[in-house]
VOLUM-722002 format. One line per field, with one value per residue (C-alpha): residue in one letter; x, y, z; residue number from 1. Coordinates in nm, 4 decimals, decimal comma, always signed. Layout:
BEGIN
aa	[A;...]
c1	[X;...]
c2	[Y;...]
c3	[Z;...]
i	[NUM;...]
//
This chain:
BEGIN
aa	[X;X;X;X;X;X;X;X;X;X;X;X;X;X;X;X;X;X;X;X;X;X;X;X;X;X;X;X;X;X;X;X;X;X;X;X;X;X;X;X;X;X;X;X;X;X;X;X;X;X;X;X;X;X;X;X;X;X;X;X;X;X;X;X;X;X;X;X;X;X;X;X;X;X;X;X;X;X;X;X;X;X;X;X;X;X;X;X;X;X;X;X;X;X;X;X;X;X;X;X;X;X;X;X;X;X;X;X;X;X;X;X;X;X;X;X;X;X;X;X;X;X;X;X;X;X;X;X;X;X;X;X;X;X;X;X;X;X;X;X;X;X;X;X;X;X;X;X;X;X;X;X;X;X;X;X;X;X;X;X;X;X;X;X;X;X;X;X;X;X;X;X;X;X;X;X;X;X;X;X;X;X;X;X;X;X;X;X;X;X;X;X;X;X;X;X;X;X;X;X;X;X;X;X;X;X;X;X;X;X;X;X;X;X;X;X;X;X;X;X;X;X;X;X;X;X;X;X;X;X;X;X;X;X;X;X;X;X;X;X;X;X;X;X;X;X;X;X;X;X;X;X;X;X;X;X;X;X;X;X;X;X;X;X;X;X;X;X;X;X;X;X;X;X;X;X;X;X;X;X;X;X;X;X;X;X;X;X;X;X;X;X;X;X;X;X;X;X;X;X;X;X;X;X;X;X;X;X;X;X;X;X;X;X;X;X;X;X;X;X;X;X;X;X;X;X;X;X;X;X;X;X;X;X;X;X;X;X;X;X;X;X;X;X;X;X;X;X;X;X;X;X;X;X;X;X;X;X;X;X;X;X;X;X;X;X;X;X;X;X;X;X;X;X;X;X;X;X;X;X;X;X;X;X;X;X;X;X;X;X;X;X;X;X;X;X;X;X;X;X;X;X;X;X;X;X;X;X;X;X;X;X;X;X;X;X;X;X;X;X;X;X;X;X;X;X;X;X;X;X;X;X;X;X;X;X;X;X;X;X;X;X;X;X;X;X;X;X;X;X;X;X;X;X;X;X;X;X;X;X;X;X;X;X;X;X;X;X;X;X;X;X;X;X;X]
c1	[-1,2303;-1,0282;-1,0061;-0,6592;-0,3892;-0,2227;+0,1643;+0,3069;+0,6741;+0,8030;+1,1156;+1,1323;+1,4148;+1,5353;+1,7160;+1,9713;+1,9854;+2,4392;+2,5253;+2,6497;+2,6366;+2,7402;+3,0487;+3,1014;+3,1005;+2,7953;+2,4996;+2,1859;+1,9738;+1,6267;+1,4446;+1,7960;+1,7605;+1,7988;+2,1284;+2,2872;+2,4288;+2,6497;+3,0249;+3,1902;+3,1495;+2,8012;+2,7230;+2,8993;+3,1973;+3,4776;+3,8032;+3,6598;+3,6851;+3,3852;+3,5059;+3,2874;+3,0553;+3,1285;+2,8514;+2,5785;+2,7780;+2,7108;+2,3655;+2,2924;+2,4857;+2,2658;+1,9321;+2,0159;+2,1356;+1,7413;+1,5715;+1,7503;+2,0214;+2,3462;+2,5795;+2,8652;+3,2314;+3,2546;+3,0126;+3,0962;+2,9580;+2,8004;+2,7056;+2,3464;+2,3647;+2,0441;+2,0058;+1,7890;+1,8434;+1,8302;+2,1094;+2,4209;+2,6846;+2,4320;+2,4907;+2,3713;+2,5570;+2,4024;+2,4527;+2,3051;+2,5109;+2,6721;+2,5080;+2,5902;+2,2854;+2,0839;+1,8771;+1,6454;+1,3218;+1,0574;+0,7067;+0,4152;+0,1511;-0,1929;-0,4002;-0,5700;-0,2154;+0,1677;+0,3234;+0,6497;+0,8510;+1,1597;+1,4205;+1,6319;+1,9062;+1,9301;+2,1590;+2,3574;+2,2993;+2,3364;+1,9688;+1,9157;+1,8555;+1,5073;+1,3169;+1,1426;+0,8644;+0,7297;+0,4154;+0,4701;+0,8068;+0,7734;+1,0989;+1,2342;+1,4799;+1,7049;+1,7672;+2,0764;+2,0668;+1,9403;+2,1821;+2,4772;+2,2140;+2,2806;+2,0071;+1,9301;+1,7282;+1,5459;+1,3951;+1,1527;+1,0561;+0,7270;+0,5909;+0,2991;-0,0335;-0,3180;-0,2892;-0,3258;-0,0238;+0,1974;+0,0793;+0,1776;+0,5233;+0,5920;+0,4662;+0,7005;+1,0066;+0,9445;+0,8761;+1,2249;+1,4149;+1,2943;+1,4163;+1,7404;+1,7641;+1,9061;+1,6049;+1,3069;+1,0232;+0,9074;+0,6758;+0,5910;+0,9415;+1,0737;+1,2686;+1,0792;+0,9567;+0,7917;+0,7889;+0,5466;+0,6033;+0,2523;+0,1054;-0,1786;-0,1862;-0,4668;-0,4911;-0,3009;-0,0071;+0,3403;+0,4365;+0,4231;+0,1894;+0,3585;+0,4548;+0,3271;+0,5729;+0,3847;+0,5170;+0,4272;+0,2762;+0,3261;+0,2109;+0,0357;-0,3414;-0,1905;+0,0161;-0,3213;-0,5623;-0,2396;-0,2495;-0,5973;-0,6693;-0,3884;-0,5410;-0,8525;-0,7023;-0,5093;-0,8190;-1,0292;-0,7908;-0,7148;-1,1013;-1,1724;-0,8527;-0,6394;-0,2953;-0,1167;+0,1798;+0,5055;+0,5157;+0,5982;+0,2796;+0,1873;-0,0432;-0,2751;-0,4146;-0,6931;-0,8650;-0,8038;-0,6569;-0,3018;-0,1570;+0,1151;+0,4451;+0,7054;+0,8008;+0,9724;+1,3180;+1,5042;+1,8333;+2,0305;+1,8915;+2,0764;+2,4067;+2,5584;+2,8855;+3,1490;+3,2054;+3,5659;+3,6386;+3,5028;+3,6833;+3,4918;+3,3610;+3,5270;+3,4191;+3,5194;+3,3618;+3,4275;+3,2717;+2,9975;+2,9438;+3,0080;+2,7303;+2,5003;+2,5591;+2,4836;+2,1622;+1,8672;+1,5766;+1,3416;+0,9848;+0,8826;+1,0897;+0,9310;+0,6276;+0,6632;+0,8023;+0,5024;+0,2611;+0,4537;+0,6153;+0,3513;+0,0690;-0,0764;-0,3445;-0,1229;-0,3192;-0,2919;+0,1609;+0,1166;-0,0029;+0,2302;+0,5484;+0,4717;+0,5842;+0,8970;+0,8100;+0,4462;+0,6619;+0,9121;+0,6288;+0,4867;+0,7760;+0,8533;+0,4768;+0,5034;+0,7670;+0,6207;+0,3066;+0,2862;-0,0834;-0,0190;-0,3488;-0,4592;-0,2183;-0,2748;-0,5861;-0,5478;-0,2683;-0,3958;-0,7294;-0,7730;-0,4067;-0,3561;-0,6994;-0,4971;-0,1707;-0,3682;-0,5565;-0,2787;+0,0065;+0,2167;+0,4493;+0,4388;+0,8291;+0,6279;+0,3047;+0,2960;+0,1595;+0,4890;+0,4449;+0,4672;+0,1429;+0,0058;+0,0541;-0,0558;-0,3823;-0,4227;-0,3032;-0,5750;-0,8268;-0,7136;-0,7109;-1,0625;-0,9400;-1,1672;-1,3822;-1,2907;-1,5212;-1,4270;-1,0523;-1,1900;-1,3428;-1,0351;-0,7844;-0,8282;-0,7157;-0,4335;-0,2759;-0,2271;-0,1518;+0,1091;-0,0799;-0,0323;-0,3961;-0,3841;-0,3215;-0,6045;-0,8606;-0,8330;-0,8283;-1,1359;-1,3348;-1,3480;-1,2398;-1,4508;-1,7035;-1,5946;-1,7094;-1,9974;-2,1817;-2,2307;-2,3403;-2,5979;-2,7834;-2,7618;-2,8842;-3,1466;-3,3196;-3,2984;-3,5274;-3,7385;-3,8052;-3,8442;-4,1021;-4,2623;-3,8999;-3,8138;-4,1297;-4,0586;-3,7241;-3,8532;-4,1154;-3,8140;-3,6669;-3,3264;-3,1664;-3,3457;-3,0198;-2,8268;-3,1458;-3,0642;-2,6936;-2,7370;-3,0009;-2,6921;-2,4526;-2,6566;-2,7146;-2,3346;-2,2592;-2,0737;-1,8500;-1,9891;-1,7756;-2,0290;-1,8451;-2,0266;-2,3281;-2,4111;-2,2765;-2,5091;-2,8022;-2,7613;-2,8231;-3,1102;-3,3028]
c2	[-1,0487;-1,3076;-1,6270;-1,6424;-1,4033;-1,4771;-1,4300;-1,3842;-1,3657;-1,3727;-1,4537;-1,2055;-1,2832;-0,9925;-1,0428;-0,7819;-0,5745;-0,6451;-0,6938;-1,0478;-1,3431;-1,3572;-1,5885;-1,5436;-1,3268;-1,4865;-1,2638;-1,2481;-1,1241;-1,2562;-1,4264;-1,5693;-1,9178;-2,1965;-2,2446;-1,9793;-1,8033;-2,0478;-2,1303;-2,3845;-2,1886;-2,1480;-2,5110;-2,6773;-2,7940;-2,9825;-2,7349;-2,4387;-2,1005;-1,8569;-1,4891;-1,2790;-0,9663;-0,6508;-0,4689;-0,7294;-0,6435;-0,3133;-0,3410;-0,5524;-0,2944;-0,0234;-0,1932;-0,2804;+0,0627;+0,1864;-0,0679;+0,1021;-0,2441;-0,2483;-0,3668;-0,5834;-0,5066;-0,9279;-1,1220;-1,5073;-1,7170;-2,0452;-2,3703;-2,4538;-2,8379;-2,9614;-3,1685;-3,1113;-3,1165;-2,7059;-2,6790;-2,8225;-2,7879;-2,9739;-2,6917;-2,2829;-2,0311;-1,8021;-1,6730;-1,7050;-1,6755;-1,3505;-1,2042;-0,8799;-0,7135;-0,7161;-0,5186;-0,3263;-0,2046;-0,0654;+0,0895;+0,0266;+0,2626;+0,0737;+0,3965;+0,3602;+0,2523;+0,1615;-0,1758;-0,2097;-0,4788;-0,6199;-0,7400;-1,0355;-1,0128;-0,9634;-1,1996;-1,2376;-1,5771;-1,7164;-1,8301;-2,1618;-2,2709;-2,3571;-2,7151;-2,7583;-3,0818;-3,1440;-3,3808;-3,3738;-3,5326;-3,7311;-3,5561;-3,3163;-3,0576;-2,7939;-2,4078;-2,3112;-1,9485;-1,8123;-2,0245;-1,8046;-1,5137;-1,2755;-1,2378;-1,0685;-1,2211;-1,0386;-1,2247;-1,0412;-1,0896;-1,2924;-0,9037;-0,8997;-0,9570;-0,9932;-1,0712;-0,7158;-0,6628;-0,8693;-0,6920;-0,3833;-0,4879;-0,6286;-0,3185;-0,0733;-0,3541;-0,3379;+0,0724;+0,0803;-0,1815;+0,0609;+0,3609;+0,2207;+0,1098;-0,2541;-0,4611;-0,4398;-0,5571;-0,8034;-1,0580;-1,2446;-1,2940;-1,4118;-1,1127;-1,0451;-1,3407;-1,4408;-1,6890;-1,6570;-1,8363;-1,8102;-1,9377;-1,9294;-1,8962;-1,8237;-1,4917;-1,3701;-1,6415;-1,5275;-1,8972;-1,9368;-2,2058;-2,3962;-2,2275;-2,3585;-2,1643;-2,0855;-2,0344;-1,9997;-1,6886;-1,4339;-1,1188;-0,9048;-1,0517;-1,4128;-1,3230;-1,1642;-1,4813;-1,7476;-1,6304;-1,5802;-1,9244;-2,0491;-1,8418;-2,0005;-2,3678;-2,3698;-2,1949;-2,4682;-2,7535;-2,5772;-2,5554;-2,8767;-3,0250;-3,1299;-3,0574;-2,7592;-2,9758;-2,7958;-2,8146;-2,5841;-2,5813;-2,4469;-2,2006;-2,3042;-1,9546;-2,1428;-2,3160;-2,0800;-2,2931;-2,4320;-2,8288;-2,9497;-2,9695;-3,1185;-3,1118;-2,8089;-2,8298;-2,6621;-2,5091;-2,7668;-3,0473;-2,8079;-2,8588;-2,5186;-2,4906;-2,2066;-2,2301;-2,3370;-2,1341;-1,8141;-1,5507;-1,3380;-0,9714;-0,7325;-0,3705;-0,0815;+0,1403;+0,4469;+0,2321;+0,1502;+0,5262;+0,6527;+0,4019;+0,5678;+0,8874;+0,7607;+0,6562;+0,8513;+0,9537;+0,7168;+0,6284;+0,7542;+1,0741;+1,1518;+1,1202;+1,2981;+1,5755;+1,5299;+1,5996;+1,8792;+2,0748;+2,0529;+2,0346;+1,6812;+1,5367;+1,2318;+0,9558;+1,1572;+1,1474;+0,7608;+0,6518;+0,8673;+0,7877;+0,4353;+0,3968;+0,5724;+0,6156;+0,7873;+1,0197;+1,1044;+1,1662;+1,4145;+1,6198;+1,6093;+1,7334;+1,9674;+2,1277;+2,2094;+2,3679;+2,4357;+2,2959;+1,9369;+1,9020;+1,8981;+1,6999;+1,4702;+1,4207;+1,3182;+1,1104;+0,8775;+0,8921;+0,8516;+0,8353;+0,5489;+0,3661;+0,4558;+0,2777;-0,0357;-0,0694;-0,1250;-0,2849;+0,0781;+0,1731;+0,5963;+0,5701;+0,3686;+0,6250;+0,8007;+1,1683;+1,3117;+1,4878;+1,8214;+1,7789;+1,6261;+1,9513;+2,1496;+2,0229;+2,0955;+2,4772;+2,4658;+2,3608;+2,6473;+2,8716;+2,8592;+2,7196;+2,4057;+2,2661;+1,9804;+1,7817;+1,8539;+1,7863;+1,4144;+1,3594;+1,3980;+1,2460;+0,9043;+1,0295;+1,2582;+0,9429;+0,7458;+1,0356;+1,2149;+1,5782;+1,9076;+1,9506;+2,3154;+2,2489;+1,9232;+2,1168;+2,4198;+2,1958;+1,9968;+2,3290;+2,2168;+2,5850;+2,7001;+2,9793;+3,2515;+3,5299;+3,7258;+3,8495;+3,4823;+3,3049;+3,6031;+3,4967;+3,1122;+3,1973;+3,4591;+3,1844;+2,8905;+3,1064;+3,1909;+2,8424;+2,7258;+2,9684;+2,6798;+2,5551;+2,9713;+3,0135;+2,6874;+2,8312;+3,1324;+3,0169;+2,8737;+2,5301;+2,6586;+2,3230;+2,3697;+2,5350;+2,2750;+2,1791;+2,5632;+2,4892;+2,1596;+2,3543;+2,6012;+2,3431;+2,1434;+2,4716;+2,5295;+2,1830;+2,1837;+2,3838;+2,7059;+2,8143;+2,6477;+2,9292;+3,2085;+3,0416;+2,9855;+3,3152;+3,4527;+3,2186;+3,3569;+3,7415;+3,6370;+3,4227]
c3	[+2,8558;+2,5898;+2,7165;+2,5434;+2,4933;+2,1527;+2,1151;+1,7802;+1,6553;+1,2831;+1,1064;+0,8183;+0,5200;+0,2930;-0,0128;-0,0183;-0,3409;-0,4137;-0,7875;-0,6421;-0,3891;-0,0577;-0,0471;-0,4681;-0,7785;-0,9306;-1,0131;-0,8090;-1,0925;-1,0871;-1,3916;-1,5740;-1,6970;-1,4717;-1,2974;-1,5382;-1,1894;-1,0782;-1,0092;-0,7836;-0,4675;-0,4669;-0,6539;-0,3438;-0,5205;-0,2730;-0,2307;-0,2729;-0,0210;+0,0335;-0,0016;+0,2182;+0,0160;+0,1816;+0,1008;+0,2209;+0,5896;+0,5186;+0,3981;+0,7055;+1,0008;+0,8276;+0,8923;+1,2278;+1,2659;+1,1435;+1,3804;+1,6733;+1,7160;+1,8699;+1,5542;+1,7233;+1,6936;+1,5972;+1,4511;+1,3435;+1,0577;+1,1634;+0,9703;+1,0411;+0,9151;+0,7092;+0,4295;+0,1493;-0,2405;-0,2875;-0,0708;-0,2290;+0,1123;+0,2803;+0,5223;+0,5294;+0,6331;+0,8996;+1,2181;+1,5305;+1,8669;+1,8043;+1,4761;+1,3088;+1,4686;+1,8190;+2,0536;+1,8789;+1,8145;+1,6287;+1,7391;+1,5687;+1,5328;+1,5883;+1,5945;+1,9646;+2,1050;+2,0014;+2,0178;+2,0562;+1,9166;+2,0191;+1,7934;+1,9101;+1,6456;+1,2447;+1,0526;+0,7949;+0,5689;+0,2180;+0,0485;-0,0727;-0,4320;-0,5609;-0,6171;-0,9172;-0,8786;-1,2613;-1,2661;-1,6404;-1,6284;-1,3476;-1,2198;-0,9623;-1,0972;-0,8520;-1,0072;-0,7934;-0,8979;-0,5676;-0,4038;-0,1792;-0,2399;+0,0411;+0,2560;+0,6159;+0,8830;+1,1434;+1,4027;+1,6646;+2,0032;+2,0533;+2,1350;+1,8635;+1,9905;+1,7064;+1,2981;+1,2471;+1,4615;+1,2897;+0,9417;+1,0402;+1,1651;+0,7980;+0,6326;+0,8591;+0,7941;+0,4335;+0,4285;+0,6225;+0,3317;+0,0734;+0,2441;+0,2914;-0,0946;+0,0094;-0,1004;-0,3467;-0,0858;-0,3729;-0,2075;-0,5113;-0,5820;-0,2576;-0,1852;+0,0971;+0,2893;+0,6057;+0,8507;+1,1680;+1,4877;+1,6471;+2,0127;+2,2791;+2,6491;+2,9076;+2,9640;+3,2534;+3,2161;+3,1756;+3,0413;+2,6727;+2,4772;+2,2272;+1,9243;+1,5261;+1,2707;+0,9484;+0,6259;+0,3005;+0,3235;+0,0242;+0,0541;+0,3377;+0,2904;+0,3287;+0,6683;+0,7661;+0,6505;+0,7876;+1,1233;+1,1733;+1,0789;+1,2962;+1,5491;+1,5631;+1,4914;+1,8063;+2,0177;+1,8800;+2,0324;+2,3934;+2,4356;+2,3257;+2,5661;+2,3065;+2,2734;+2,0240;+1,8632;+1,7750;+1,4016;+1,1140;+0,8729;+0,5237;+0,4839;+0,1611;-0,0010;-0,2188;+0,0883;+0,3347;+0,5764;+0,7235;+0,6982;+0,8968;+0,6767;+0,9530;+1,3209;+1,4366;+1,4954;+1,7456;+1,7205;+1,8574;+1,5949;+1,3248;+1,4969;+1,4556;+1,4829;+1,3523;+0,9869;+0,9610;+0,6597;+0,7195;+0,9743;+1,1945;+1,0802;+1,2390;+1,2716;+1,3732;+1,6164;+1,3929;+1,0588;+1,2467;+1,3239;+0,9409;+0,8625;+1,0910;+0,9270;+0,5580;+0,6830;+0,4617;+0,6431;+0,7220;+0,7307;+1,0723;+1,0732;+0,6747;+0,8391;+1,1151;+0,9121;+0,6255;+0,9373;+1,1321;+0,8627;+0,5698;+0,8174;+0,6812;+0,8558;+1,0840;+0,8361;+0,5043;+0,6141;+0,7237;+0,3861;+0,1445;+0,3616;+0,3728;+0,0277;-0,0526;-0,4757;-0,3085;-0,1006;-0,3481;-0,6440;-0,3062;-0,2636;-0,6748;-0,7120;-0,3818;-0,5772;-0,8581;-0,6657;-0,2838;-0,1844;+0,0367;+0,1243;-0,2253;-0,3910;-0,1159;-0,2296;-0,5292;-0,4190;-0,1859;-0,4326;-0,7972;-0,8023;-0,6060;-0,7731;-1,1421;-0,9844;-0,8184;-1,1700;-1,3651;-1,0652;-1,1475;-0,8556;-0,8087;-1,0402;-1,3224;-1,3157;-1,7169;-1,5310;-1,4142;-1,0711;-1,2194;-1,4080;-1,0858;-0,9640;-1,2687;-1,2352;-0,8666;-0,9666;-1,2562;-1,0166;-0,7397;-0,9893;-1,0982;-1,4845;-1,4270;-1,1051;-0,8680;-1,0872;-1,4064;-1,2582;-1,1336;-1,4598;-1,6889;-1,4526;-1,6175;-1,9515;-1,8107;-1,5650;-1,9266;-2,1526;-1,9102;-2,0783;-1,9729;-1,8083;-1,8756;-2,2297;-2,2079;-2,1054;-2,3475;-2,6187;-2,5210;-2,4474;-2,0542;-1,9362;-1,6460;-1,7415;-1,4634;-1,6234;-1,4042;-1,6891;-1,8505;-1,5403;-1,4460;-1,7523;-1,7103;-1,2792;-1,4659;-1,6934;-1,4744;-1,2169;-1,4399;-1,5486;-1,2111;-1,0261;-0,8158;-0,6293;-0,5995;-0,3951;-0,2101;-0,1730;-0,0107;+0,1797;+0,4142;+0,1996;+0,1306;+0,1102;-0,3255;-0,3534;-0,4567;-0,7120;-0,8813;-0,8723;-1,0584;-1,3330;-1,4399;-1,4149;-1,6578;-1,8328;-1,9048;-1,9377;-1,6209;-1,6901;-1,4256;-1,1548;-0,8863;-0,6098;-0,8543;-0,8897;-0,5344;-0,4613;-0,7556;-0,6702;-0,2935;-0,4491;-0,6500;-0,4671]
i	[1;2;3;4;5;6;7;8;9;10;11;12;13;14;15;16;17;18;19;20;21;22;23;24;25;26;27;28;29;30;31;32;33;34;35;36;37;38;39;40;41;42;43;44;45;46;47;48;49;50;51;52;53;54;55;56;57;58;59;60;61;62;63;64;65;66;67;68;69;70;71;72;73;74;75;76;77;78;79;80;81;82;83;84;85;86;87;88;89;90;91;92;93;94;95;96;97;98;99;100;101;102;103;104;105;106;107;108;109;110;111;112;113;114;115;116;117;118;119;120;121;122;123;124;125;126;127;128;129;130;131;132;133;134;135;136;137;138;139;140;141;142;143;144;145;146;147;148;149;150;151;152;153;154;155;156;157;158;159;160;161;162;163;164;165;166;167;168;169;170;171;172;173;174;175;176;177;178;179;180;181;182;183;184;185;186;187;188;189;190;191;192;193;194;195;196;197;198;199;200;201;202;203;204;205;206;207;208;209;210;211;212;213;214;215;216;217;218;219;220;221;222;223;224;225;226;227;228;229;230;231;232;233;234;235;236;237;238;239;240;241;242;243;244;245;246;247;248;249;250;251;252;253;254;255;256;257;258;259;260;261;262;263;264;265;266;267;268;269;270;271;272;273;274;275;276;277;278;279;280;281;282;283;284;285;286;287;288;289;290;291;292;293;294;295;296;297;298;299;300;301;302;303;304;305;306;307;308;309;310;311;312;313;314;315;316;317;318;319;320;321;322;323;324;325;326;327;328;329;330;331;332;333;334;335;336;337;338;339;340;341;342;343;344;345;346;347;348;349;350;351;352;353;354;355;356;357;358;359;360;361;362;363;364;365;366;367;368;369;370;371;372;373;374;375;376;377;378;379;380;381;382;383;384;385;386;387;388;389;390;391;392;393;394;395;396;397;398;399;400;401;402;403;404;405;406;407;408;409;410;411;412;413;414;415;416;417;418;419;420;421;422;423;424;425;426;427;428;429;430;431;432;433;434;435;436;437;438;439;440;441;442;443;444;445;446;447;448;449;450;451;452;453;454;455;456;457;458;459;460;461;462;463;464;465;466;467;468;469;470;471;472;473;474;475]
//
């Protein structure tokens, strides 16, 4: 039995995917030159009056909506005072006492069991700007673009359990963003970010161990690698008798490891208070319910309906749905050709490999889900073999060719008439009189040896269902 029970909660920001800030008309495009998104509301300039973005309330009922939250009738804007040189106000506005969102949930599906995870609230809050530290010039510079940047936060219970936990949470957050079309999921980018609040206690305890929040962590491997290591950090100091200190620390990618970046605050060092210049967002019982309605369909139900309806294998429907550009390219390619097993296949195979080679989401892939499906129907149809169909799918993924039309041009048409292969089975039997005898005399597994002589024979192109079937006459 583990000596410890480890208790993990995370603090995940979404940038949400509006034309402009929260509180301004400034654009939230990313890559612009530096500060080139910027007015006087967003730069922290004295007399001016935030003007609240109605869509970022929308985008942010809707994924409360999806994580099965109560969305409240009132929500207020707080300032949560901090000072640092990013953040011109020398406040952020966010929410925390009665946020847009609270109350939900969302189940994980860990194989052998389900975790489910709590979700203390979602709020609404501007980003701050970005610090630029330049060796070169001995200077510091600040890129306000991302500042007043609408973002969502969605803080979970302490309910996750293990590294592996915590991964999976992110993933089914992310799938869910996606789904909903209100962020891009980009890691790398800072559009989708990651904070992890994570503690020890003896097994058995209902008390909580003091909590280390981690950040820096930028993409699924690094939340995996950060809390591991954090893991074993704080087991290292209980057994030894030392104290955990409450800190927030930096997860370091290169060595592997996590350094202490400050004390952590708590919520009263922030001083939040209402934010005098904002009112509070009222909604409507009946706008809350036409939001609900506009909701697509999401992850879990795609999934469920990829494995009851089409008749997936429950691990074939996790893995295409967990991406929505993979499940669209499905259903385009399902479409064009009825066979989900098959394009499946060579889905969550070559085509995925292809994608990973070259960073391609399933939108950016040059084969068009119609020829996906072309050449599973060439392969069903006995035009070319499962092999042949691997071999070429390389060249077809780049080109974006008709395989029907590929392989007629390059000669790679499978050799199904009868008449043809009994000659090819005839001489290869003849050549071989030792392994038929074998064959004979009881070792039937030399089968595959006589399937491999014709193939070689015909330069793989031989129906192999034919020549076993011929082979099985003959021999």
């Amino acid at each position: 039995m583990a000596k410890y029970e480890v208790v993990i909660g995370l603090e995940v920001h979404a940038q949400l995917k509006t034309d402009s800030k929260l509180f301004c008309s400034c654009s939230t495009r990313f890559g612009n030159d530096p500060n080139e998104n910027v007015c006087e509301v967003c730069s922290g300039m004295p007399g001016v009056l935030p003007v609240l973005n109605k869509r970022a309330v929308e985008f942010a009922a809707k994924m409360g909506l999806a994580m099965n939250c109560t969305v409240r009738n009132r929500s207020v804007f707080e300032r949560k005072n901090y000072f640092y040189p990013d953040s011109p106000n020398g406040y952020q506005i966010s929410q925390l006492g009665e946020a847009i969102c609270h109350g939900g949930h969302i189940e994980l599906n860990m194989g052998e069991y389900v975790r489910r995870v709590g979700i203390t609230r979602i709020q609404l809050e501007n980003d701050a700007g970005k610090s630029i530290h330049s060796a070169a010039d001995n200077a510091s510079f600040v890129d306000l673009n991302r500042t007043g940047v609408p973002l969502i936060e969605i803080v979970s219970d302490p309910d996750m359990r293990s590294a592996e936990e915590a991964v999976a949470y992110l993933k089914s957050l992310r799938a869910i963003l996606l789904y909903l079309g209100i962020c891009d999921g980009n890691m790398e980018e800072g559009s989708f970010r990651c904070d992890a609040n994570v503690s020890l206690r003896p097994a058995g305890q209902e008390e909580f161990g003091i909590r280390v929040e981690l950040k820096n962590m930028n993409s699924f491997r690094h939340v995996q690698k950060g809390i591991e290591y954090e893991i074993a950090r704080q087991q290292d100091l209980l057994d030894d008798g030392e104290p955990v200190v409450q800190q927030t620390r930096l997860y370091n990618a290169e060595k592997n490891v996590t350094a202490a970046m400050r004390g952590k605050e708590e919520a009263h060092d922030y001083r939040y208070f209402p934010d005098p210049d904002l009112i509070p967002i009222m909604l409507s019982d009946e706008q809350i319910a036409a939001w609900r309605e506009e909701l697509p369909e999401l992850p879990e139900q795609r999934k469920a309906r990829f494995a009851a309806g089409l008749g997936l294998p429950e691990y074939d429907a996790e893995v295409l749905t967990q991406d929505k550009d993979m499940a669209d390219y499905f259903e385009a390619a399902l479409a064009a050709f009825n066979n989900p097993k098959k394009i499946s296949n060579f889905m969550m195979g070559q085509f995925q490999r292809e994608l990973n080679e070259r960073n391609l989401t399933a939108k950016e892939a040059p084969i068009r889900p119609e020829m996906l499906a072309e050449l599973v129907r060439i392969i069903e149809e006995g035009l070319i073999s499962n092999k042949i169909g691997s071999d070429i799918f390389p060249d077809l993924f780049t080109s974006g060719a008709s395989p029907e039309a590929y392989v007629k041009e390059k000669g790679m048409v499978q050799i199904s008439d009868t008449s043809e292969l009994e000659r090819a089975v005839d001489e290869v039997i003849a050549e071989n009189p030792s392994e038929v005898e074998a064959y004979r005399g009881g070792k039937t597994k030399l089968q595959s040896f006589f399937v491999g002589q014709v193939m070689r024979k015909t330069r793989g192109k031989a129906n192999p269902a034919l020549v076993n079937e011929l082979l099985a006459k003959k021999l």
